[in-house]
Every structure is written in C-alpha cells, then in structure tokens.
mmCIF file of the N, C-alpha and C atoms, coordinates in Angstrom:
data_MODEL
# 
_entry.id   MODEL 
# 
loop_
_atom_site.group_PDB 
_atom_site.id 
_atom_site.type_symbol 
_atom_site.label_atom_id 
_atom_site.label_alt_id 
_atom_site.label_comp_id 
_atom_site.label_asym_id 
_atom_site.label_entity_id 
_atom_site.label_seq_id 
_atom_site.pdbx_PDB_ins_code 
_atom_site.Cartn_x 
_atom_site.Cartn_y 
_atom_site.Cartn_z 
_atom_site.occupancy 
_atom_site.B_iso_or_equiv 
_atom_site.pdbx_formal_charge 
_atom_site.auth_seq_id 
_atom_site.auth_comp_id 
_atom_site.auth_asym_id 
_atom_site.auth_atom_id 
_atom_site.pdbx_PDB_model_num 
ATOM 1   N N  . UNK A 1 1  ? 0.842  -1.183 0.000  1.00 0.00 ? 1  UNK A N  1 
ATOM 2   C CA . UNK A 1 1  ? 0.000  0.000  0.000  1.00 0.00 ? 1  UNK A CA 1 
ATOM 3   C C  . UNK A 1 1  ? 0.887  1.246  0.000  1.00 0.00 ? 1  UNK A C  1 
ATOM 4   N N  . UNK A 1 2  ? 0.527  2.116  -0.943 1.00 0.00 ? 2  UNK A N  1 
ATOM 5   C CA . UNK A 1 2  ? 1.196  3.239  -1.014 1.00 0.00 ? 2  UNK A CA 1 
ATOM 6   C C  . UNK A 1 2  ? 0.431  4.556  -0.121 1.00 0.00 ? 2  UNK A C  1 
ATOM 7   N N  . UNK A 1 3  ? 1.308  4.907  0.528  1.00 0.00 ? 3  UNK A N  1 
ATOM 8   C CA . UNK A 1 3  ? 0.465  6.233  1.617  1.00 0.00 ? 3  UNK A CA 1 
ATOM 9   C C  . UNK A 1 3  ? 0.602  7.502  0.572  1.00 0.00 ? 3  UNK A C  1 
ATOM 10  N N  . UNK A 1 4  ? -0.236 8.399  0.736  1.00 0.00 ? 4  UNK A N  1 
ATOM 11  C CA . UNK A 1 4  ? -0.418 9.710  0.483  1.00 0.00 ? 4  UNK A CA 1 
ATOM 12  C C  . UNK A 1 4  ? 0.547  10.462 0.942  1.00 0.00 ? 4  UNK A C  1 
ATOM 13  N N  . UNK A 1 5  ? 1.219  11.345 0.309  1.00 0.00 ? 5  UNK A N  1 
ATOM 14  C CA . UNK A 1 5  ? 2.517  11.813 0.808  1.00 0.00 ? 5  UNK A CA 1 
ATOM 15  C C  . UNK A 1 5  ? 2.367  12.794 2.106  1.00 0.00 ? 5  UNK A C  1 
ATOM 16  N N  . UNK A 1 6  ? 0.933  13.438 2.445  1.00 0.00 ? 6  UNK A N  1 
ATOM 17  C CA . UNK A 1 6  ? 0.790  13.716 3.584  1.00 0.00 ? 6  UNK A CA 1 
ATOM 18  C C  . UNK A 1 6  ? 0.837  12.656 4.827  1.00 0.00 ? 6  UNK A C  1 
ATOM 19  N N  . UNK A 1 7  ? 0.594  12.103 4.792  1.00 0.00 ? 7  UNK A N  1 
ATOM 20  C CA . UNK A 1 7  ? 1.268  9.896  5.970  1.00 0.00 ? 7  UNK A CA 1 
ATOM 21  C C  . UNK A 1 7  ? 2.785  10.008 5.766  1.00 0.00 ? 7  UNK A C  1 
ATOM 22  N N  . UNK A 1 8  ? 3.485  10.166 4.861  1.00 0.00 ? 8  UNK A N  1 
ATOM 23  C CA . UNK A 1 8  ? 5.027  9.346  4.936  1.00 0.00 ? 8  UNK A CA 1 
ATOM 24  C C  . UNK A 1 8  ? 5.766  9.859  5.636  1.00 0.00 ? 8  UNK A C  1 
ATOM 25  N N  . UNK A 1 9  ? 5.808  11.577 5.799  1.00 0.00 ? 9  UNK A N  1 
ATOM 26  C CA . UNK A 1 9  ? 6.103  11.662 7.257  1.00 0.00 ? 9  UNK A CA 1 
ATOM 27  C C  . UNK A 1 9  ? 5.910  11.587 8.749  1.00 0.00 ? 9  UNK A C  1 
ATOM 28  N N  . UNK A 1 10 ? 4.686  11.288 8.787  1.00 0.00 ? 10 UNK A N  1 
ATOM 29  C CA . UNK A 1 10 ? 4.217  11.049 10.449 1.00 0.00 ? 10 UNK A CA 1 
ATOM 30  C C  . UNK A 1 10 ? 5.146  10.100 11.035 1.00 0.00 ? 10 UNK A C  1 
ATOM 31  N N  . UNK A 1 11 ? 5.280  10.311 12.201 1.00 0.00 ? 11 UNK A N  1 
ATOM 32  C CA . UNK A 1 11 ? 5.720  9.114  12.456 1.00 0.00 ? 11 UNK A CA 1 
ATOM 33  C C  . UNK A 1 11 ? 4.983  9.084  14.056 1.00 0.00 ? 11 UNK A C  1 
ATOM 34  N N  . UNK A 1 12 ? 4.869  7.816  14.523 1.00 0.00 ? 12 UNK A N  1 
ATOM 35  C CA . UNK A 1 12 ? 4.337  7.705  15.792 1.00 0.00 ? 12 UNK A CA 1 
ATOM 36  C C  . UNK A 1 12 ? 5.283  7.635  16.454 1.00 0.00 ? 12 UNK A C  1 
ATOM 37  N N  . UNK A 1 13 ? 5.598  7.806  17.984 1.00 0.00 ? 13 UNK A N  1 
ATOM 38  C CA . UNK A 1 13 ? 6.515  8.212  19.013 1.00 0.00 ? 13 UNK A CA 1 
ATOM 39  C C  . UNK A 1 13 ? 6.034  7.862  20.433 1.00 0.00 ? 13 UNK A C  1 
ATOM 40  N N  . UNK A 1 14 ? 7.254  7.736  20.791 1.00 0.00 ? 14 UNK A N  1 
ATOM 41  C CA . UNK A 1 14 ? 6.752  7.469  22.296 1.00 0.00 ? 14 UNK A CA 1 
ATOM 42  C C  . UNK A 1 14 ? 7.341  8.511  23.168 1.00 0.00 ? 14 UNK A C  1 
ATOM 43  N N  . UNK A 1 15 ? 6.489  9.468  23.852 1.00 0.00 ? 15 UNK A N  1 
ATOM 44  C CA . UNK A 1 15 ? 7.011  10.734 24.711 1.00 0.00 ? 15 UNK A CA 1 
ATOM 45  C C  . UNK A 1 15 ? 8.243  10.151 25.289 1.00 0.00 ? 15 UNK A C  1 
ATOM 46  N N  . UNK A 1 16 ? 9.737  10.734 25.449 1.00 0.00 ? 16 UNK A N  1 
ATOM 47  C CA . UNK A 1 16 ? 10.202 10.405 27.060 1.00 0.00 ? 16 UNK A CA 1 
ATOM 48  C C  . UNK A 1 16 ? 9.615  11.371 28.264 1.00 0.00 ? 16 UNK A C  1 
ATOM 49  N N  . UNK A 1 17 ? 8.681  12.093 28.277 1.00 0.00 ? 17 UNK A N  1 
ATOM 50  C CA . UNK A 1 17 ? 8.462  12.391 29.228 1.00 0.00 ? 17 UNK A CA 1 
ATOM 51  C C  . UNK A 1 17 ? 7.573  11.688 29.862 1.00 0.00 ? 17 UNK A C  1 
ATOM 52  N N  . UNK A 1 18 ? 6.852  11.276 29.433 1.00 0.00 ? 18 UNK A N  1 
ATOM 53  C CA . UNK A 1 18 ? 4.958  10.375 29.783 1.00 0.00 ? 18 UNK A CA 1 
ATOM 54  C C  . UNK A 1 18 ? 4.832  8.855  29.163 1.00 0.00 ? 18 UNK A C  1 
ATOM 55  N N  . UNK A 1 19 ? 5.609  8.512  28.312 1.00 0.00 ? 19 UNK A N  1 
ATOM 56  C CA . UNK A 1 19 ? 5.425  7.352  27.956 1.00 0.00 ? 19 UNK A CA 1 
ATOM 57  C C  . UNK A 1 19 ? 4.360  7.140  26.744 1.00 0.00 ? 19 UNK A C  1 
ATOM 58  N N  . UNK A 1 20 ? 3.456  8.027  26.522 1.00 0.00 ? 20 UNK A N  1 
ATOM 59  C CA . UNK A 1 20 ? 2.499  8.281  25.513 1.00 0.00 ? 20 UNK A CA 1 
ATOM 60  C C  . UNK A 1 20 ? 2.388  7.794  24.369 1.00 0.00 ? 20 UNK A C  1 
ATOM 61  N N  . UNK A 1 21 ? 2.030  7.439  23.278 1.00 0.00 ? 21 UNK A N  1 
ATOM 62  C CA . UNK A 1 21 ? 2.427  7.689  21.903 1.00 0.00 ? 21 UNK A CA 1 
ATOM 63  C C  . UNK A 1 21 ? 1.723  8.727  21.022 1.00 0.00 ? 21 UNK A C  1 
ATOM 64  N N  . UNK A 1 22 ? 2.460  9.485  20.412 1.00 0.00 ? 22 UNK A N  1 
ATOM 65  C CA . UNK A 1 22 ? 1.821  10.847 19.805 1.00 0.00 ? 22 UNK A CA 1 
ATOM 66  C C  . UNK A 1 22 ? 2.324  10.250 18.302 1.00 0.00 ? 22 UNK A C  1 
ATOM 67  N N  . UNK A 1 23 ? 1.379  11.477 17.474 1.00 0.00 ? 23 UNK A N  1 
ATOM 68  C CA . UNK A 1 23 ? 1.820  11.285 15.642 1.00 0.00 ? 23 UNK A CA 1 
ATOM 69  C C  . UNK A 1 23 ? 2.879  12.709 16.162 1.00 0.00 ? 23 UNK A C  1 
ATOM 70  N N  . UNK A 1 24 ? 3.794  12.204 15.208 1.00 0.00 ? 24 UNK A N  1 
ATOM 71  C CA . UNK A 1 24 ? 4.795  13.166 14.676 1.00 0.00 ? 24 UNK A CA 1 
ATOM 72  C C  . UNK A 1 24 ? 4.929  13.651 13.664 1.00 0.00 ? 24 UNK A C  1 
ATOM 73  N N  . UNK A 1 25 ? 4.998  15.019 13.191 1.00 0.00 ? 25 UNK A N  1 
ATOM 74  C CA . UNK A 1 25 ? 5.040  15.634 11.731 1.00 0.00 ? 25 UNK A CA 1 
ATOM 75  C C  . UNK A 1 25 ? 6.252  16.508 11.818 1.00 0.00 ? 25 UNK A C  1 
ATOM 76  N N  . UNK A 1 26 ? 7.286  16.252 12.362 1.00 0.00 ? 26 UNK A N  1 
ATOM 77  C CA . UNK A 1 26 ? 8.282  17.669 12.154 1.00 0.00 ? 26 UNK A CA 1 
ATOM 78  C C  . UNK A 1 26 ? 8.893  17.636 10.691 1.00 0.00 ? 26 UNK A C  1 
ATOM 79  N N  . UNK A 1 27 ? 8.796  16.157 9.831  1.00 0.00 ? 27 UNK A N  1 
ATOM 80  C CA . UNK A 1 27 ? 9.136  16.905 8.842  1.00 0.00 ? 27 UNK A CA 1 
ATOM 81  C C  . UNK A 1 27 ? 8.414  16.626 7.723  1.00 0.00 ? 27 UNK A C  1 
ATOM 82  N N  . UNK A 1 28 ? 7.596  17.156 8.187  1.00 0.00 ? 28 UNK A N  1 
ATOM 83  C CA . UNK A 1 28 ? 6.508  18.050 7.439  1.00 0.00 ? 28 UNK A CA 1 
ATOM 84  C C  . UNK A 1 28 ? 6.572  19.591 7.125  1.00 0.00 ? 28 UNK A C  1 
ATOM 85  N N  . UNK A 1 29 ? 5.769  20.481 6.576  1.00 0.00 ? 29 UNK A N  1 
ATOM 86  C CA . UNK A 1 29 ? 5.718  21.864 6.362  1.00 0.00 ? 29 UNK A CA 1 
ATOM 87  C C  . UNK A 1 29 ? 4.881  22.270 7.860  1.00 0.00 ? 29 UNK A C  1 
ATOM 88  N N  . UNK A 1 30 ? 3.821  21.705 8.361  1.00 0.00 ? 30 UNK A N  1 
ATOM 89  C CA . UNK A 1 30 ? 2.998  21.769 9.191  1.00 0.00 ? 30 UNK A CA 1 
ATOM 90  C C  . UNK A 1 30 ? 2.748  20.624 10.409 1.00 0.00 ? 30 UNK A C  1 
ATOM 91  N N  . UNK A 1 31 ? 3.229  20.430 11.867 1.00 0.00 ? 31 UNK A N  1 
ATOM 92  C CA . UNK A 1 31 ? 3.164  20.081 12.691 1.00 0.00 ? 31 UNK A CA 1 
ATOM 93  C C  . UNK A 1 31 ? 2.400  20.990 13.670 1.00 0.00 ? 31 UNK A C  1 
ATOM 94  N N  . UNK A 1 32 ? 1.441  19.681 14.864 1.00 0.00 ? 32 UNK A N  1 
ATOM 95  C CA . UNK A 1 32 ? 1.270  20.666 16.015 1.00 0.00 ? 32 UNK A CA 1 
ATOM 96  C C  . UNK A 1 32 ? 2.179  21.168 16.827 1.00 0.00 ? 32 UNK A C  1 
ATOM 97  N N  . UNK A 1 33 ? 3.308  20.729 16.448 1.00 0.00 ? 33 UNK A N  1 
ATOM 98  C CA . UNK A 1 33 ? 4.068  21.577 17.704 1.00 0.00 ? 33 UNK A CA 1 
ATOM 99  C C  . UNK A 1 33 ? 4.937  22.634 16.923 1.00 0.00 ? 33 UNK A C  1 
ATOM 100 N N  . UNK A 1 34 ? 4.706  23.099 15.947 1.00 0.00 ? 34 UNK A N  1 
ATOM 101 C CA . UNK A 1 34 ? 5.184  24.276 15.521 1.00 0.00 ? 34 UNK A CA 1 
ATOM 102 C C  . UNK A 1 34 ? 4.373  25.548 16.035 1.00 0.00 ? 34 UNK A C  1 
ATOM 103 N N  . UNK A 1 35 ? 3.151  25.015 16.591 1.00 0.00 ? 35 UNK A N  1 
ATOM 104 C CA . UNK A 1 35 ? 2.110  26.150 17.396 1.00 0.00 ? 35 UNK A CA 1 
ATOM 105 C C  . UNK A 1 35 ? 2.429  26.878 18.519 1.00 0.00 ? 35 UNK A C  1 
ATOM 106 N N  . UNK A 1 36 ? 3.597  25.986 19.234 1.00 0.00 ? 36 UNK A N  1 
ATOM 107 C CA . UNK A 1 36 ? 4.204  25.857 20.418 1.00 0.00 ? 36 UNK A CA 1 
ATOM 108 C C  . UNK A 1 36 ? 5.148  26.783 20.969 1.00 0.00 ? 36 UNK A C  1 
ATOM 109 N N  . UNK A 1 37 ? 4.791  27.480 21.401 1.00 0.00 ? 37 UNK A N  1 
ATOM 110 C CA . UNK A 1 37 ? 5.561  28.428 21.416 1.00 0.00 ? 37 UNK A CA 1 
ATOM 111 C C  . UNK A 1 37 ? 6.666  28.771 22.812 1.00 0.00 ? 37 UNK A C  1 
ATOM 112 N N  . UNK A 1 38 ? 8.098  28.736 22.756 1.00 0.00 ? 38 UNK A N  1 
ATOM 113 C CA . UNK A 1 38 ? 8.957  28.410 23.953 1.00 0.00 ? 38 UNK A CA 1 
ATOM 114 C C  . UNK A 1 38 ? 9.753  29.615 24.148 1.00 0.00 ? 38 UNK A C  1 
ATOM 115 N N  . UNK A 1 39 ? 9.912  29.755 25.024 1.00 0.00 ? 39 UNK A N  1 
ATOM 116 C CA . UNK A 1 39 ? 11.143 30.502 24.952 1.00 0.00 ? 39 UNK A CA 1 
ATOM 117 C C  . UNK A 1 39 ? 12.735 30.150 25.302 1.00 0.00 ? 39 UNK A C  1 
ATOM 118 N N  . UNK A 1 40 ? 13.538 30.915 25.344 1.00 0.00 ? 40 UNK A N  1 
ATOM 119 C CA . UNK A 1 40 ? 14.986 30.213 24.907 1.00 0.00 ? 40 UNK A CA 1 
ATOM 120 C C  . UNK A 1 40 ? 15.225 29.236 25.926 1.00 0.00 ? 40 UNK A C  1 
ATOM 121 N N  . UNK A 1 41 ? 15.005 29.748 27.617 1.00 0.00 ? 41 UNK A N  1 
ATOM 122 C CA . UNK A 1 41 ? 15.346 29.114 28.481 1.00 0.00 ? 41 UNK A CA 1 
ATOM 123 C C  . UNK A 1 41 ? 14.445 27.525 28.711 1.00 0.00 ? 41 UNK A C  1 
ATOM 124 N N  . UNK A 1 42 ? 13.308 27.626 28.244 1.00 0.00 ? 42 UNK A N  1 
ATOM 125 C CA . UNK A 1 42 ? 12.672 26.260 28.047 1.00 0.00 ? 42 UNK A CA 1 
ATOM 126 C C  . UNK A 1 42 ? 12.971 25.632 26.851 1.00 0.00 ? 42 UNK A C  1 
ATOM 127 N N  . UNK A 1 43 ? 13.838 26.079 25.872 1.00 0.00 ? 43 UNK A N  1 
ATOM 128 C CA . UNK A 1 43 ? 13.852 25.329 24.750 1.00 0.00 ? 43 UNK A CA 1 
ATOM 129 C C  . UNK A 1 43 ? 15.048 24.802 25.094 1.00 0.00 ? 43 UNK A C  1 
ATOM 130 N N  . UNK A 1 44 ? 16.243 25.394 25.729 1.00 0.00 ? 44 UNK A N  1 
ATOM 131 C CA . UNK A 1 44 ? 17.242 25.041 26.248 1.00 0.00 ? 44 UNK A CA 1 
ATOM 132 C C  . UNK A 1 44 ? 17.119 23.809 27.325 1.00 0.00 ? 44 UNK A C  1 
ATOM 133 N N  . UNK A 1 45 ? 16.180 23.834 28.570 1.00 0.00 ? 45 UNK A N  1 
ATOM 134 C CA . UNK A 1 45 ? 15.960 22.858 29.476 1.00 0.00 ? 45 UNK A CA 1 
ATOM 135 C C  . UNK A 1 45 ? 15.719 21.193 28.466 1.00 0.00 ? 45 UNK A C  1 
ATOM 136 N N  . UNK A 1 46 ? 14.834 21.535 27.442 1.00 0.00 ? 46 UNK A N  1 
ATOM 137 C CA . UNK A 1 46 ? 14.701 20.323 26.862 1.00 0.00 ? 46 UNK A CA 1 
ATOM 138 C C  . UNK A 1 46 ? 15.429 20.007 26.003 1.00 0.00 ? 46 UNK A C  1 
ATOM 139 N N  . UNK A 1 47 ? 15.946 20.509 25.365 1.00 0.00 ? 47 UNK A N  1 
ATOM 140 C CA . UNK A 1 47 ? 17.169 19.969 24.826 1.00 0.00 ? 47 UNK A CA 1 
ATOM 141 C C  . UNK A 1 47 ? 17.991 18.602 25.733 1.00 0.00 ? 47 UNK A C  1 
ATOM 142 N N  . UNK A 1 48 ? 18.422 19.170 27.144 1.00 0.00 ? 48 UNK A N  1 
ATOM 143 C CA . UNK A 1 48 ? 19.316 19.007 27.958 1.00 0.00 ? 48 UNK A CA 1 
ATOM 144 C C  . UNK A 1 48 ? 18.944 17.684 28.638 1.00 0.00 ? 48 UNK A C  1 
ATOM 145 N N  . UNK A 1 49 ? 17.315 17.440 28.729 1.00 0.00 ? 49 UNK A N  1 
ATOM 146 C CA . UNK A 1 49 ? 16.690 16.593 29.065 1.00 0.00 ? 49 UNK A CA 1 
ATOM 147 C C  . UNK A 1 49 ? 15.918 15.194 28.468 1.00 0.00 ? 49 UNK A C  1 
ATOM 148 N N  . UNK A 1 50 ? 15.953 16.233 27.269 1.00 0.00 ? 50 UNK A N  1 
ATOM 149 C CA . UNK A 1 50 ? 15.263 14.883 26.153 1.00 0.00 ? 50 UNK A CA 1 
ATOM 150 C C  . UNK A 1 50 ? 16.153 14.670 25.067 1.00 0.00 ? 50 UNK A C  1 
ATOM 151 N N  . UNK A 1 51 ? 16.351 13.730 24.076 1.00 0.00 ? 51 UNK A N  1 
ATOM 152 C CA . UNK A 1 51 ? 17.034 13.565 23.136 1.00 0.00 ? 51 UNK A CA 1 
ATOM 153 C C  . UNK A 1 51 ? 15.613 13.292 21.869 1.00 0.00 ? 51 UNK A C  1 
ATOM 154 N N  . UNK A 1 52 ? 14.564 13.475 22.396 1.00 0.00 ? 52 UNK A N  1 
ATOM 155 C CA . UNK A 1 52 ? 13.816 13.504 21.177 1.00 0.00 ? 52 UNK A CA 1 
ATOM 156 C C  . UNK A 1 52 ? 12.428 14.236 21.448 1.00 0.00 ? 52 UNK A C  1 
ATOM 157 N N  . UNK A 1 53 ? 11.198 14.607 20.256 1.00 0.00 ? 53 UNK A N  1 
ATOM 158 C CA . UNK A 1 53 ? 10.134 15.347 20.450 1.00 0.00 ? 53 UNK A CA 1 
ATOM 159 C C  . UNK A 1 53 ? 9.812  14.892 21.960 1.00 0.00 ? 53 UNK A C  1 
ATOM 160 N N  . UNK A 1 54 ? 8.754  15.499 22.474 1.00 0.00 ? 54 UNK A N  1 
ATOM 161 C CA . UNK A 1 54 ? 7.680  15.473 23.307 1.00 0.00 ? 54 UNK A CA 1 
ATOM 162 C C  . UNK A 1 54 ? 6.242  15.406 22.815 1.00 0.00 ? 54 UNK A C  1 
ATOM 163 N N  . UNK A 1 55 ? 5.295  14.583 23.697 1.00 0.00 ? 55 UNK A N  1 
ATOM 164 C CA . UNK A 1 55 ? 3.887  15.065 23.230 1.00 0.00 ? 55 UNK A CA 1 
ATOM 165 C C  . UNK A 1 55 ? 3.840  16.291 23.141 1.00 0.00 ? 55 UNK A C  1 
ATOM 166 N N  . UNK A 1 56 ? 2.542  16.327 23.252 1.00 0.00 ? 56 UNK A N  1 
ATOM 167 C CA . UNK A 1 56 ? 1.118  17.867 23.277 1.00 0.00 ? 56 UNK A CA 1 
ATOM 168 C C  . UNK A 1 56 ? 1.265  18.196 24.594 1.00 0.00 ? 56 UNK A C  1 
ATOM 169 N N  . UNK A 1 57 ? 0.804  17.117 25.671 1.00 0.00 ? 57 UNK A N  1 
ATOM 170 C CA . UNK A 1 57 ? 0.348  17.654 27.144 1.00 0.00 ? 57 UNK A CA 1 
ATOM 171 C C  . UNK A 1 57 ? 2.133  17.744 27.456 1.00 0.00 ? 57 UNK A C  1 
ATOM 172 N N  . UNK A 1 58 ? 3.169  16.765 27.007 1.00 0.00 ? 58 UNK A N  1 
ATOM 173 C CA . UNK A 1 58 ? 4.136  17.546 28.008 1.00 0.00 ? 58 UNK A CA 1 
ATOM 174 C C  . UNK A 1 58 ? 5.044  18.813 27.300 1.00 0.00 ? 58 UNK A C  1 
ATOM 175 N N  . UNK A 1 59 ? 5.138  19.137 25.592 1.00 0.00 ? 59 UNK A N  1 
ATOM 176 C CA . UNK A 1 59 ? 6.035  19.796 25.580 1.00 0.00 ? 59 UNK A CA 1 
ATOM 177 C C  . UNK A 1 59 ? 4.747  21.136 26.249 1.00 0.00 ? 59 UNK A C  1 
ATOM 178 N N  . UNK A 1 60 ? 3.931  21.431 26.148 1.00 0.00 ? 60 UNK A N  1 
ATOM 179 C CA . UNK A 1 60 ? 2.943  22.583 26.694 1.00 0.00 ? 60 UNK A CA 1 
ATOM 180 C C  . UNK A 1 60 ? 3.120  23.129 28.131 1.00 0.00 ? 60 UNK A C  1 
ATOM 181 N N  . UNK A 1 61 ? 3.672  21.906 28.511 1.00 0.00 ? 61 UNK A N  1 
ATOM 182 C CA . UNK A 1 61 ? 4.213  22.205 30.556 1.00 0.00 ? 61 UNK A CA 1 
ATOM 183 C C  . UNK A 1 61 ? 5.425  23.201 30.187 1.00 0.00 ? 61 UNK A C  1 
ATOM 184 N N  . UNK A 1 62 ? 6.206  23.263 28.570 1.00 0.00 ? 62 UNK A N  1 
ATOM 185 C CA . UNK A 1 62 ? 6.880  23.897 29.251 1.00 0.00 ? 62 UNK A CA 1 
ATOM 186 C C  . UNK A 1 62 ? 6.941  25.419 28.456 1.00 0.00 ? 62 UNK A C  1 
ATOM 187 N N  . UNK A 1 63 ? 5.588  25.700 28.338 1.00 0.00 ? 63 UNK A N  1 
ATOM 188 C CA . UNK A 1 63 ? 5.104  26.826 27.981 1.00 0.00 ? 63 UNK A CA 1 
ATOM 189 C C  . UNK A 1 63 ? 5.285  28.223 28.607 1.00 0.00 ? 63 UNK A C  1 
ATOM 190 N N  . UNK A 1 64 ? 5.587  29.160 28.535 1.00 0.00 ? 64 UNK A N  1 
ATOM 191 C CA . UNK A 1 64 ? 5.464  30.054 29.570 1.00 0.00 ? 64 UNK A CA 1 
ATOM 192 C C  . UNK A 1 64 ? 4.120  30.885 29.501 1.00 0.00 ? 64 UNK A C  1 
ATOM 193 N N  . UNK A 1 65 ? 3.196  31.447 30.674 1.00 0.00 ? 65 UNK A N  1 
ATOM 194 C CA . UNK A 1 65 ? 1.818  32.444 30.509 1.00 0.00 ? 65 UNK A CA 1 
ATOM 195 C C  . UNK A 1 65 ? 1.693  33.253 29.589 1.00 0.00 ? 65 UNK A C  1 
ATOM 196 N N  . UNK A 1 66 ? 2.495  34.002 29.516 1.00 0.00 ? 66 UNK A N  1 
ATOM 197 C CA . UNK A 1 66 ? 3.046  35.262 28.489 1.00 0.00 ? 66 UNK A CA 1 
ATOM 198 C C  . UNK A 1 66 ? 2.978  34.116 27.189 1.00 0.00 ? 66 UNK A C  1 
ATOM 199 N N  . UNK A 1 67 ? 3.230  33.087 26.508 1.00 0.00 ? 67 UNK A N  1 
ATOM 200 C CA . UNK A 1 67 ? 3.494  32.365 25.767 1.00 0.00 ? 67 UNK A CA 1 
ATOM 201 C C  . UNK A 1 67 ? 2.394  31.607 24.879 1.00 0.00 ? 67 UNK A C  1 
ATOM 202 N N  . UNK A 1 68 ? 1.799  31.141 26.585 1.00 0.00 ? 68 UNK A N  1 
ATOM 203 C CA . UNK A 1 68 ? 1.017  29.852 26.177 1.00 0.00 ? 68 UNK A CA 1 
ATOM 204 C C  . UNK A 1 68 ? -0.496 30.345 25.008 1.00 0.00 ? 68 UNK A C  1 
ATOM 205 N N  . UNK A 1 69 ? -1.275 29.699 24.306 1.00 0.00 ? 69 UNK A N  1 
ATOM 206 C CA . UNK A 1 69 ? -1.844 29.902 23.324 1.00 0.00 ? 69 UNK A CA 1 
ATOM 207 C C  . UNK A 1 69 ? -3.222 29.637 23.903 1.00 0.00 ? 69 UNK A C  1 
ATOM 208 N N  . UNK A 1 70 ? -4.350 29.891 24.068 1.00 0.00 ? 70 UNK A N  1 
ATOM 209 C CA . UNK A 1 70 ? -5.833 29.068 24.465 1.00 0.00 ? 70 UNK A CA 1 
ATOM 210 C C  . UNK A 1 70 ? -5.649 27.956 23.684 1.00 0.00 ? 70 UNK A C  1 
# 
C-alpha cells in the first residue's frame, strides 16, 4: 500500500516524558508543535533533558503564561 505523501512523514513516538504515543510531523511543512511556542530558556531545558520530540500535554508544561496559546 502506497500512503499519500501527507502519511510518509508522520511518524508515531513514544514521549520520554509520559510514555504516551503521539503522531509526529516535524518533517513536514505543518506540525502541532510548531504552534508551540517556547522561549529560549525552556527550549534550552529540553534539549538538555530529552534527546527527542515530546507530546502535546508535556512539551505545553513547558510553555510560559506570556506564551502559552488558548
């Protein structure tokens, strides 16, 4: 079966933060976590901590107020 070239990048994942499994699109043109908005010092913490994406519910923990999106 051939996927639609919007599928061939997803990929499914397993959070290291939560254990979860999320779809992944980073390389894609359009992901949800390009919505995401961090600033340096939280983009820096995860770096340091994870070696790969995060879900929805945990990269959002590391949102700041000023930041975070409804």
């Amino acid at each position: 079966m051939i996927l639609p070239l919007h599928h061939r990048s997803m990929t499914s994942k397993v959070c290291p933060g939560c254990s979860n499994v999320f779809d992944c699109r980073a390389g894609e043109s359009s992901c949800w976590c390009f919505s995401v908005t961090l600033d340096s010092n939280a983009l820096q913490n995860i770096r340091e901590i994870y070696e790969d994406c995060l879900c929805k519910e945990c990269l959002s923990k590391y949102e700041t107020p000023s930041t975070k999106r409804p």
